[in-house]
LORO-765658 format. One record per residue (C-alpha): x, y, z; residue in one letter; residue number from 1. Coordinates in steps of 0.2 Angstrom, whole numbers, always signed. Layout:
N
<<X,Y,Z>,A,NUM>
...
END
This chain:
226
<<+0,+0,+0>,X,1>
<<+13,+13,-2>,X,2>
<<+5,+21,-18>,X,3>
<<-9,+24,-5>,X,4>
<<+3,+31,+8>,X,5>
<<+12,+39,-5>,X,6>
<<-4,+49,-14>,X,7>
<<-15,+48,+2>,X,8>
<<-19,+68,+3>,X,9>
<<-23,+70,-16>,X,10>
<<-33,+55,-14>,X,11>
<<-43,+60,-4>,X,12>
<<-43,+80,-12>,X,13>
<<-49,+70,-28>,X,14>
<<-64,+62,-20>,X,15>
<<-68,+78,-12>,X,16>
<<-68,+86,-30>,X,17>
<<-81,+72,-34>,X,18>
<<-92,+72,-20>,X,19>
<<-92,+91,-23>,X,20>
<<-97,+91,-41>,X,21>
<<-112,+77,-35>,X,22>
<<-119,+87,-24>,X,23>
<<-120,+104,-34>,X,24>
<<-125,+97,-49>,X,25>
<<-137,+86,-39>,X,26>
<<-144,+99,-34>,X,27>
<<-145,+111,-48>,X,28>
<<-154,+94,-59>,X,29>
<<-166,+91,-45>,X,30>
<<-172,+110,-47>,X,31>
<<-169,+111,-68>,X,32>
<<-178,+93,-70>,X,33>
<<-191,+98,-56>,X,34>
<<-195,+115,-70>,X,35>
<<-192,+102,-85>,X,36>
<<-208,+88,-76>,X,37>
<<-219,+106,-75>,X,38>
<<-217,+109,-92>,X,39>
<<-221,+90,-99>,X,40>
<<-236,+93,-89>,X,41>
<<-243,+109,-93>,X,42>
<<-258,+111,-102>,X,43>
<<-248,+123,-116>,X,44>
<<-244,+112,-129>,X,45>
<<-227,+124,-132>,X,46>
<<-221,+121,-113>,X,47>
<<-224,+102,-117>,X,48>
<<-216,+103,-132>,X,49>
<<-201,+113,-128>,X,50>
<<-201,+100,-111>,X,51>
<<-201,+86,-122>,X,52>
<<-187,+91,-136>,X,53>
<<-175,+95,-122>,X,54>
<<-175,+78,-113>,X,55>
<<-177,+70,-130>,X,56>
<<-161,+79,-137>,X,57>
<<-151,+79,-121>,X,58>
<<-155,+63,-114>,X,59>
<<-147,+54,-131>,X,60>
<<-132,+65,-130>,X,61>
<<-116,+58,-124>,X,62>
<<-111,+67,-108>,X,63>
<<-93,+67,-114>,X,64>
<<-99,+77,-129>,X,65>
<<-109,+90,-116>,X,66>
<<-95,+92,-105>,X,67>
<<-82,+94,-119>,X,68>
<<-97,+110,-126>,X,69>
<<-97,+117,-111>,X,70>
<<-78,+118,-110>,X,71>
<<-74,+122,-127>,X,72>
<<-90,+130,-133>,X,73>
<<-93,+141,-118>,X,74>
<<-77,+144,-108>,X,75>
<<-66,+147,-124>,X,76>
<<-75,+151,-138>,X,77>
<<-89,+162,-129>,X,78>
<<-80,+166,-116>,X,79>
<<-92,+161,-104>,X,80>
<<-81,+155,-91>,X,81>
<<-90,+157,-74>,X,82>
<<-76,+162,-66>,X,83>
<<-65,+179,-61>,X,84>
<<-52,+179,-73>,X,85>
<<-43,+191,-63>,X,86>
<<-44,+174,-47>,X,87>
<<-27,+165,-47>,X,88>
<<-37,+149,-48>,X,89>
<<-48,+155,-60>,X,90>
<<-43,+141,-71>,X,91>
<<-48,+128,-58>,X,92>
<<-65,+135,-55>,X,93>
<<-71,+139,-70>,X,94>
<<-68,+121,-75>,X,95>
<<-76,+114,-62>,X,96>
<<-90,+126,-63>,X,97>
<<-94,+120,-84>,X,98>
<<-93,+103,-76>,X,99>
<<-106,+106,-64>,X,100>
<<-116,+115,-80>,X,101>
<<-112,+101,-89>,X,102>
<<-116,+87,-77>,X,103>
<<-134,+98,-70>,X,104>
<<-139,+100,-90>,X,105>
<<-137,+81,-94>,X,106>
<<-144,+74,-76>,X,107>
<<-159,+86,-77>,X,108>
<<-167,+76,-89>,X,109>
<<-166,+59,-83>,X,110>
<<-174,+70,-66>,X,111>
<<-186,+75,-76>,X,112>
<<-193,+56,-82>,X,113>
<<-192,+50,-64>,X,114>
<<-202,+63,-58>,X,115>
<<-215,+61,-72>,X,116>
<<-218,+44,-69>,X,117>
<<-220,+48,-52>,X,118>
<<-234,+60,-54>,X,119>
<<-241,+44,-66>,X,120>
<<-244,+37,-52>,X,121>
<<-255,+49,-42>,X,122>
<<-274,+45,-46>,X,123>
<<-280,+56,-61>,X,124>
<<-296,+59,-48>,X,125>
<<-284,+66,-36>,X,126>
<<-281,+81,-50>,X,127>
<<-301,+82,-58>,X,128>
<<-306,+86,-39>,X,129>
<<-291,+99,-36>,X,130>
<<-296,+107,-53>,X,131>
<<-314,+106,-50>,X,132>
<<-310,+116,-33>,X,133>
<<-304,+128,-43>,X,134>
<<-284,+126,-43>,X,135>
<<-274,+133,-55>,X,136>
<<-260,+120,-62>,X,137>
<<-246,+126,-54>,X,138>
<<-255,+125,-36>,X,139>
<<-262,+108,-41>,X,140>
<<-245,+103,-47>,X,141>
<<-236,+110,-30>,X,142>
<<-252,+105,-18>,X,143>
<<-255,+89,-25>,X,144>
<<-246,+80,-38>,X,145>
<<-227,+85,-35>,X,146>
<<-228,+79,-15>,X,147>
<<-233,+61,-20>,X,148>
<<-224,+61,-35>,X,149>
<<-209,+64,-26>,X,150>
<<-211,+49,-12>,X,151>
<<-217,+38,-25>,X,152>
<<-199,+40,-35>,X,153>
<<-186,+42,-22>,X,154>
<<-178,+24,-24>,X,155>
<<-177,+30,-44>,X,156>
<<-170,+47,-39>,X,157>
<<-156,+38,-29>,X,158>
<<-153,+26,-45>,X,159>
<<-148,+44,-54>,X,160>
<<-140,+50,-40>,X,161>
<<-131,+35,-40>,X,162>
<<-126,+36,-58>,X,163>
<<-121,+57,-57>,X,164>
<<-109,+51,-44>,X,165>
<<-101,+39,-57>,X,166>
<<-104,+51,-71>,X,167>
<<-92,+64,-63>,X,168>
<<-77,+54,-67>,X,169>
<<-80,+60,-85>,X,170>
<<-77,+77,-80>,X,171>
<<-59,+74,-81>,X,172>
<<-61,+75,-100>,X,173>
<<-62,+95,-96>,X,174>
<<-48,+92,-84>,X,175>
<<-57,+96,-66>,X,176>
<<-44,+86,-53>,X,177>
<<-58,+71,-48>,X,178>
<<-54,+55,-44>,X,179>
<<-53,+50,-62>,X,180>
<<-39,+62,-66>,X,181>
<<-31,+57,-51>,X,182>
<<-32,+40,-55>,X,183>
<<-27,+39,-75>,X,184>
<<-8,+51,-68>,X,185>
<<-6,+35,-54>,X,186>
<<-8,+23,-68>,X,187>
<<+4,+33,-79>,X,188>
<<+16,+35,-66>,X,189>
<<+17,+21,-54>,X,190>
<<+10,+5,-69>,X,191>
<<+0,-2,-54>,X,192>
<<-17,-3,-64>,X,193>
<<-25,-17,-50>,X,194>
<<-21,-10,-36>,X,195>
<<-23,+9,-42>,X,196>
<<-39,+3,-50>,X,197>
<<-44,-6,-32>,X,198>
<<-42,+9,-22>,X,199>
<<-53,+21,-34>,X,200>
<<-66,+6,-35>,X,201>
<<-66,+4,-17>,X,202>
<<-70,+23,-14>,X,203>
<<-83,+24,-27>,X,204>
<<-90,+11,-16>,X,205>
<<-87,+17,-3>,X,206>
<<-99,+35,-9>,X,207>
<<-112,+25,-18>,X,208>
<<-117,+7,-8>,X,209>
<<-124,+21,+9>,X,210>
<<-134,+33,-6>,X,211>
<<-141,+15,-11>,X,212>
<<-145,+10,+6>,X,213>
<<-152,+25,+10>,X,214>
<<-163,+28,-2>,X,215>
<<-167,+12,-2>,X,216>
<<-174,+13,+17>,X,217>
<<-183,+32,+12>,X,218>
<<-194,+25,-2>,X,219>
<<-200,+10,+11>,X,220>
<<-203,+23,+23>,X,221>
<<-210,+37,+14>,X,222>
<<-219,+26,+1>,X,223>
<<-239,+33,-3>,X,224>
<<-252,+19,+2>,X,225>
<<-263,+16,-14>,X,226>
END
Protein backbone atom coordinates (compact mmCIF):
# COMPACT_ATOMS: atom_id res chain seq x y z
CA UNK A 1 0.00 0.00 0.00
CA UNK A 2 2.58 2.50 -0.45
CA UNK A 3 0.91 4.15 -3.58
CA UNK A 4 -1.86 4.90 -1.06
CA UNK A 5 0.51 6.16 1.57
CA UNK A 6 2.44 7.88 -1.04
CA UNK A 7 -0.83 9.86 -2.81
CA UNK A 8 -2.91 9.68 0.47
CA UNK A 9 -3.76 13.51 0.63
CA UNK A 10 -4.60 14.01 -3.27
CA UNK A 11 -6.66 11.02 -2.80
CA UNK A 12 -8.64 12.07 -0.77
CA UNK A 13 -8.51 15.98 -2.38
CA UNK A 14 -9.87 13.91 -5.64
CA UNK A 15 -12.76 12.33 -3.94
CA UNK A 16 -13.66 15.60 -2.37
CA UNK A 17 -13.66 17.14 -5.90
CA UNK A 18 -16.13 14.35 -6.76
CA UNK A 19 -18.33 14.46 -3.95
CA UNK A 20 -18.40 18.20 -4.63
CA UNK A 21 -19.35 18.20 -8.20
CA UNK A 22 -22.41 15.30 -7.09
CA UNK A 23 -23.84 17.46 -4.74
CA UNK A 24 -24.04 20.72 -6.77
CA UNK A 25 -24.92 19.36 -9.90
CA UNK A 26 -27.41 17.26 -7.83
CA UNK A 27 -28.84 19.87 -6.78
CA UNK A 28 -28.93 22.29 -9.61
CA UNK A 29 -30.87 18.71 -11.83
CA UNK A 30 -33.26 18.17 -8.93
CA UNK A 31 -34.48 22.00 -9.49
CA UNK A 32 -33.90 22.11 -13.62
CA UNK A 33 -35.63 18.67 -13.91
CA UNK A 34 -38.17 19.60 -11.22
CA UNK A 35 -38.96 22.91 -14.02
CA UNK A 36 -38.38 20.43 -17.02
CA UNK A 37 -41.50 17.67 -15.14
CA UNK A 38 -43.84 21.13 -14.92
CA UNK A 39 -43.34 21.77 -18.38
CA UNK A 40 -44.15 17.95 -19.88
CA UNK A 41 -47.12 18.55 -17.81
CA UNK A 42 -48.52 21.86 -18.64
CA UNK A 43 -51.51 22.28 -20.37
CA UNK A 44 -49.64 24.70 -23.15
CA UNK A 45 -48.82 22.47 -25.78
CA UNK A 46 -45.48 24.82 -26.47
CA UNK A 47 -44.27 24.18 -22.60
CA UNK A 48 -44.86 20.48 -23.34
CA UNK A 49 -43.23 20.69 -26.45
CA UNK A 50 -40.21 22.61 -25.69
CA UNK A 51 -40.16 19.94 -22.13
CA UNK A 52 -40.19 17.15 -24.37
CA UNK A 53 -37.43 18.26 -27.21
CA UNK A 54 -34.99 18.91 -24.39
CA UNK A 55 -34.99 15.56 -22.61
CA UNK A 56 -35.32 14.07 -25.93
CA UNK A 57 -32.18 15.83 -27.31
CA UNK A 58 -30.25 15.84 -24.17
CA UNK A 59 -31.01 12.65 -22.87
CA UNK A 60 -29.31 10.74 -26.20
CA UNK A 61 -26.48 13.02 -25.95
CA UNK A 62 -23.24 11.54 -24.71
CA UNK A 63 -22.23 13.40 -21.53
CA UNK A 64 -18.61 13.50 -22.80
CA UNK A 65 -19.76 15.35 -25.78
CA UNK A 66 -21.70 18.02 -23.26
CA UNK A 67 -19.06 18.49 -21.02
CA UNK A 68 -16.46 18.71 -23.79
CA UNK A 69 -19.40 21.95 -25.19
CA UNK A 70 -19.42 23.49 -22.11
CA UNK A 71 -15.66 23.65 -22.03
CA UNK A 72 -14.79 24.50 -25.45
CA UNK A 73 -17.92 25.92 -26.61
CA UNK A 74 -18.52 28.23 -23.64
CA UNK A 75 -15.34 28.74 -21.59
CA UNK A 76 -13.26 29.45 -24.86
CA UNK A 77 -15.02 30.28 -27.62
CA UNK A 78 -17.89 32.46 -25.85
CA UNK A 79 -16.02 33.27 -23.23
CA UNK A 80 -18.34 32.25 -20.78
CA UNK A 81 -16.17 30.95 -18.17
CA UNK A 82 -18.09 31.39 -14.76
CA UNK A 83 -15.12 32.39 -13.16
CA UNK A 84 -13.09 35.74 -12.11
CA UNK A 85 -10.35 35.77 -14.53
CA UNK A 86 -8.55 38.22 -12.62
CA UNK A 87 -8.74 34.75 -9.45
CA UNK A 88 -5.30 32.93 -9.35
CA UNK A 89 -7.48 29.70 -9.55
CA UNK A 90 -9.60 31.00 -12.06
CA UNK A 91 -8.59 28.19 -14.26
CA UNK A 92 -9.58 25.62 -11.66
CA UNK A 93 -13.01 27.05 -11.04
CA UNK A 94 -14.13 27.85 -14.06
CA UNK A 95 -13.61 24.29 -15.04
CA UNK A 96 -15.13 22.90 -12.42
CA UNK A 97 -18.07 25.26 -12.62
CA UNK A 98 -18.80 24.07 -16.73
CA UNK A 99 -18.57 20.65 -15.19
CA UNK A 100 -21.29 21.27 -12.86
CA UNK A 101 -23.18 22.90 -16.09
CA UNK A 102 -22.41 20.25 -17.78
CA UNK A 103 -23.28 17.46 -15.38
CA UNK A 104 -26.76 19.54 -14.09
CA UNK A 105 -27.87 19.92 -17.97
CA UNK A 106 -27.37 16.21 -18.79
CA UNK A 107 -28.80 14.72 -15.11
CA UNK A 108 -31.71 17.26 -15.48
CA UNK A 109 -33.31 15.16 -17.82
CA UNK A 110 -33.27 11.80 -16.52
CA UNK A 111 -34.78 14.00 -13.20
CA UNK A 112 -37.30 15.00 -15.15
CA UNK A 113 -38.57 11.25 -16.33
CA UNK A 114 -38.39 9.92 -12.73
CA UNK A 115 -40.31 12.51 -11.63
CA UNK A 116 -43.02 12.23 -14.32
CA UNK A 117 -43.56 8.82 -13.83
CA UNK A 118 -44.04 9.59 -10.31
CA UNK A 119 -46.82 11.97 -10.87
CA UNK A 120 -48.25 8.89 -13.22
CA UNK A 121 -48.76 7.34 -10.36
CA UNK A 122 -51.04 9.71 -8.36
CA UNK A 123 -54.85 9.03 -9.10
CA UNK A 124 -56.07 11.22 -12.18
CA UNK A 125 -59.10 11.75 -9.64
CA UNK A 126 -56.73 13.15 -7.10
CA UNK A 127 -56.12 16.26 -10.06
CA UNK A 128 -60.14 16.43 -11.66
CA UNK A 129 -61.12 17.14 -7.75
CA UNK A 130 -58.16 19.89 -7.16
CA UNK A 131 -59.29 21.50 -10.65
CA UNK A 132 -62.89 21.11 -9.95
CA UNK A 133 -62.05 23.12 -6.61
CA UNK A 134 -60.85 25.67 -8.56
CA UNK A 135 -56.87 25.24 -8.58
CA UNK A 136 -54.71 26.53 -10.95
CA UNK A 137 -52.03 23.95 -12.49
CA UNK A 138 -49.11 25.28 -10.79
CA UNK A 139 -51.01 24.93 -7.23
CA UNK A 140 -52.50 21.58 -8.30
CA UNK A 141 -48.92 20.55 -9.45
CA UNK A 142 -47.22 22.05 -6.04
CA UNK A 143 -50.34 20.97 -3.63
CA UNK A 144 -51.00 17.81 -5.03
CA UNK A 145 -49.12 15.94 -7.68
CA UNK A 146 -45.42 16.98 -6.95
CA UNK A 147 -45.62 15.80 -3.02
CA UNK A 148 -46.69 12.26 -3.93
CA UNK A 149 -44.71 12.13 -6.99
CA UNK A 150 -41.73 12.74 -5.12
CA UNK A 151 -42.24 9.88 -2.48
CA UNK A 152 -43.39 7.55 -5.07
CA UNK A 153 -39.70 7.99 -7.07
CA UNK A 154 -37.20 8.44 -4.31
CA UNK A 155 -35.65 4.87 -4.80
CA UNK A 156 -35.48 6.08 -8.80
CA UNK A 157 -34.02 9.44 -7.85
CA UNK A 158 -31.22 7.52 -5.73
CA UNK A 159 -30.55 5.29 -9.04
CA UNK A 160 -29.67 8.73 -10.72
CA UNK A 161 -27.97 9.99 -7.92
CA UNK A 162 -26.12 7.00 -8.07
CA UNK A 163 -25.14 7.15 -11.60
CA UNK A 164 -24.28 11.45 -11.42
CA UNK A 165 -21.75 10.23 -8.78
CA UNK A 166 -20.25 7.81 -11.48
CA UNK A 167 -20.88 10.25 -14.11
CA UNK A 168 -18.34 12.75 -12.52
CA UNK A 169 -15.35 10.76 -13.50
CA UNK A 170 -16.04 11.97 -17.04
CA UNK A 171 -15.47 15.36 -16.03
CA UNK A 172 -11.84 14.76 -16.12
CA UNK A 173 -12.12 15.05 -19.95
CA UNK A 174 -12.34 18.93 -19.12
CA UNK A 175 -9.55 18.47 -16.84
CA UNK A 176 -11.49 19.19 -13.20
CA UNK A 177 -8.88 17.24 -10.70
CA UNK A 178 -11.62 14.11 -9.66
CA UNK A 179 -10.80 11.04 -8.76
CA UNK A 180 -10.70 9.96 -12.47
CA UNK A 181 -7.83 12.44 -13.14
CA UNK A 182 -6.20 11.47 -10.28
CA UNK A 183 -6.48 8.07 -11.08
CA UNK A 184 -5.35 7.81 -15.09
CA UNK A 185 -1.66 10.14 -13.57
CA UNK A 186 -1.20 6.96 -10.71
CA UNK A 187 -1.57 4.51 -13.56
CA UNK A 188 0.90 6.61 -15.75
CA UNK A 189 3.12 6.91 -13.13
CA UNK A 190 3.40 4.11 -10.87
CA UNK A 191 1.97 1.10 -13.74
CA UNK A 192 -0.09 -0.39 -10.79
CA UNK A 193 -3.34 -0.68 -12.81
CA UNK A 194 -4.90 -3.41 -10.03
CA UNK A 195 -4.12 -1.99 -7.20
CA UNK A 196 -4.66 1.71 -8.42
CA UNK A 197 -7.87 0.52 -10.09
CA UNK A 198 -8.88 -1.28 -6.36
CA UNK A 199 -8.33 1.74 -4.49
CA UNK A 200 -10.65 4.14 -6.89
CA UNK A 201 -13.25 1.25 -7.07
CA UNK A 202 -13.27 0.86 -3.37
CA UNK A 203 -13.96 4.59 -2.76
CA UNK A 204 -16.60 4.80 -5.33
CA UNK A 205 -17.99 2.16 -3.21
CA UNK A 206 -17.43 3.46 -0.62
CA UNK A 207 -19.73 6.94 -1.74
CA UNK A 208 -22.40 5.03 -3.58
CA UNK A 209 -23.34 1.41 -1.66
CA UNK A 210 -24.87 4.16 1.76
CA UNK A 211 -26.82 6.51 -1.13
CA UNK A 212 -28.21 2.90 -2.17
CA UNK A 213 -28.97 1.90 1.17
CA UNK A 214 -30.46 4.97 2.10
CA UNK A 215 -32.64 5.61 -0.40
CA UNK A 216 -33.49 2.35 -0.48
CA UNK A 217 -34.71 2.64 3.43
CA UNK A 218 -36.64 6.32 2.46
CA UNK A 219 -38.72 4.92 -0.42
CA UNK A 220 -40.02 1.92 2.28
CA UNK A 221 -40.69 4.61 4.65
CA UNK A 222 -41.90 7.48 2.73
CA UNK A 223 -43.71 5.23 0.27
CA UNK A 224 -47.84 6.57 -0.60
CA UNK A 225 -50.33 3.83 0.37
CA UNK A 226 -52.69 3.21 -2.86
Amino acid sequence: MAIFTEYQDRIFAAFWMTIQLTVYSAIGALVLGTLLAAMRLSPVPVMRALGTGYVNVVRNTPLTLILVFCSLGLGNTLHITLADPLSPTSIADSGFRLAVLGLTVYTASFVCESIRSGVNTVPIGQAEAARSLGLTFGQNLRIILLPQAFRAVIIPLGSVLIALTKNTTIASAIGVAEAALLMKEMIENTAALLLVGSIFAAGFVILTLPMGLLFGWLGKRWAVLR
